[in-house]
MISETOR-519276 format. One record per residue (C-alpha): z, x, y; residue number from 1; residue in one letter. Coordinates in steps of 0.02 Angstrom, whole numbers, plus 50000, padded with zeros to 5 digits. Each point is the difference from the previous one (the first is absolute). Layout:
BEGIN
R    zz    xx    yy num residu
R     Z     X     Y NUM      a
...
This chain:
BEGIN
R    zz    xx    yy num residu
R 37397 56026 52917   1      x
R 50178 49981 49912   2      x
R 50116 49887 50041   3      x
R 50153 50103 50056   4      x
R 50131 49863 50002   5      x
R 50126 50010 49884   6      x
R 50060 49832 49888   7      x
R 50107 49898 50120   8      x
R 50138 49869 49924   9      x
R 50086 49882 50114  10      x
R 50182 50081 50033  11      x
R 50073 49847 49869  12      x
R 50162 50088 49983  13      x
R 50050 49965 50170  14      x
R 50070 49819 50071  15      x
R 49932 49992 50185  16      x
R 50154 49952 50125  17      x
R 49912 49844 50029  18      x
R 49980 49955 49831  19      x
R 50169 50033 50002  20      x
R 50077 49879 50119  21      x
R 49859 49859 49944  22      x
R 50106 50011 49835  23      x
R 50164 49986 50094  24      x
R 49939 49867 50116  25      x
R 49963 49911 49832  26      x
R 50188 50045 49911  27      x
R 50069 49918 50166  28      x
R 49920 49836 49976  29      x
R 50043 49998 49812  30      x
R 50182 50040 50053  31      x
R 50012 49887 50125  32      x
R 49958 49875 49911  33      x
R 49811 49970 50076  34      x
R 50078 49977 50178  35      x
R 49979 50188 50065  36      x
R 49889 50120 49980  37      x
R 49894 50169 50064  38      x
R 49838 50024 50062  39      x
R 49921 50171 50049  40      x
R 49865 49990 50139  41      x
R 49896 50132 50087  42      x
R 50061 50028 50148  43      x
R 49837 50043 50136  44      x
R 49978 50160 50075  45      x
R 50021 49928 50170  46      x
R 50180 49933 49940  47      x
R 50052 50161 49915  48      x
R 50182 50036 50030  49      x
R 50040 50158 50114  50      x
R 49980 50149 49877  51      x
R 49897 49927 49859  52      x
R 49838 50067 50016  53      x
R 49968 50013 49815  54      x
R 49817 49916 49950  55      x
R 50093 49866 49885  56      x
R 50148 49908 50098  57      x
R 50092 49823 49935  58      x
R 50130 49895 50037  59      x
R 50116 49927 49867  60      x
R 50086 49857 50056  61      x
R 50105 49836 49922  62      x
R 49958 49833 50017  63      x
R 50051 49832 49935  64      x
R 49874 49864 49926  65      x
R 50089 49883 50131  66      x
R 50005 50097 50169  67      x
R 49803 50066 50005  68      x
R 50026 50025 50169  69      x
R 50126 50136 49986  70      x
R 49997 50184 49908  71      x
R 50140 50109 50005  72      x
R 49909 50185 49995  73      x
R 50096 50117 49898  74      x
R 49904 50159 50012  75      x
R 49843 50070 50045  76      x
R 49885 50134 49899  77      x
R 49891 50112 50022  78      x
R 49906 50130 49908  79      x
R 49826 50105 49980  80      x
R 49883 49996 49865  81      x
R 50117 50121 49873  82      x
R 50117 49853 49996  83      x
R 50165 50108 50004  84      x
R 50079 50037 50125  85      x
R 50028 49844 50075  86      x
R 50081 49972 50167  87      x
R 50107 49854 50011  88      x
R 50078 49906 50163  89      x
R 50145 49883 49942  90      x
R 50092 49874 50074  91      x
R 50127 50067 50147  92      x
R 50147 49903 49915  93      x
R 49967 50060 49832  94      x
R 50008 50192 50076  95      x
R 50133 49979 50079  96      x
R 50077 49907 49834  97      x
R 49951 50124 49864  98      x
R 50041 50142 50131  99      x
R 49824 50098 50018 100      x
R 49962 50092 50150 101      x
R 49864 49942 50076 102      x
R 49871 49826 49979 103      x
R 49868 50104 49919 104      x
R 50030 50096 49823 105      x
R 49873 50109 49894 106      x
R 49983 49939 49839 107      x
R 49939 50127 49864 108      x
R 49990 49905 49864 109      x
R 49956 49844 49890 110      x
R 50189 50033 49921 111      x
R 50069 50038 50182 112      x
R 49921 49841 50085 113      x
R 50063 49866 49844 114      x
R 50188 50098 50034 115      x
R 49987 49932 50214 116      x
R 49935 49858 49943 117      x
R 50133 49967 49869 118      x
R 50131 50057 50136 119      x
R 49919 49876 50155 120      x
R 50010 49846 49868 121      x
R 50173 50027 49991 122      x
R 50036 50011 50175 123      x
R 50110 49874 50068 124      x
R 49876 49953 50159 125      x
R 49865 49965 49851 126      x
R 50114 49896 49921 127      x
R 50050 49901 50159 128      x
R 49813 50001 50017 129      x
R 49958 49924 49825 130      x
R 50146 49885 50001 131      x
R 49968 49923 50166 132      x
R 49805 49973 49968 133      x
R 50039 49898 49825 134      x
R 50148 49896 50120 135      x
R 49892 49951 50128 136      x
R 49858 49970 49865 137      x
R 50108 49853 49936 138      x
């Protein structure tokens, strides 16, 4: 019998989301001068935020080296195996701040998702967020 599976390659073109914020949560420390920093964790199906059904869900959130006990959790995502689309749940004060309607936004796109990020970052509540973490790290 033939083998009737075509020649697979891993999709290397694409950056997964997660992938994604792990490099961000990394940029934060660097920038923050090793006091703050990211971490993406899988959040478990029994703690799956209302309307995230996806198969891959994960919670970005900030942290500082000094305060292990606390995370701030910026967003949640979520997504199936094709990767994009990804469904995102962000932060009520950073809708509200960057004027989206609506906690949960569709994401199409590698390009689309660095452009929220890039937009949350600059928030002022992230900011706040950031600032206060390296303060009370001192």
């Amino acid at each position: 019998m033939d083998n009737l599976w075509p020649n697979f390659k891993a999709a290397e073109d694409i950056i997964t989301p997660k992938e994604i914020l792990e490099k961000q949560g990394q940029f934060l420390l660097e920038s923050t001068d090793g006091i703050v920093y990211g971490i993406v964790e899988e959040v478990p199906k029994h703690s799956t935020p209302t309307g995230m059904a996806d198969a891959f869900v994960y919670k970005f959130s900030i942290k500082s080296k000094f305060l292990e006990g606390y995370s701030y959790v910026l967003l949640y995502i979520s997504h199936d195996i094709t990767i994009y689309p990804i469904t995102t749940k962000l932060d009520a004060k950073i809708v509200k701040e960057l004027q989206i309607s609506g906690l949960m936004k569709s994401v199409n796109s590698e390009k689309e998702f660095l452009g929220l990020l890039s937009k949350m970052f600059s928030t002022d509540r992230v900011q706040v967020v950031v600032g206060s973490l390296m303060k009370l790290s001192k």
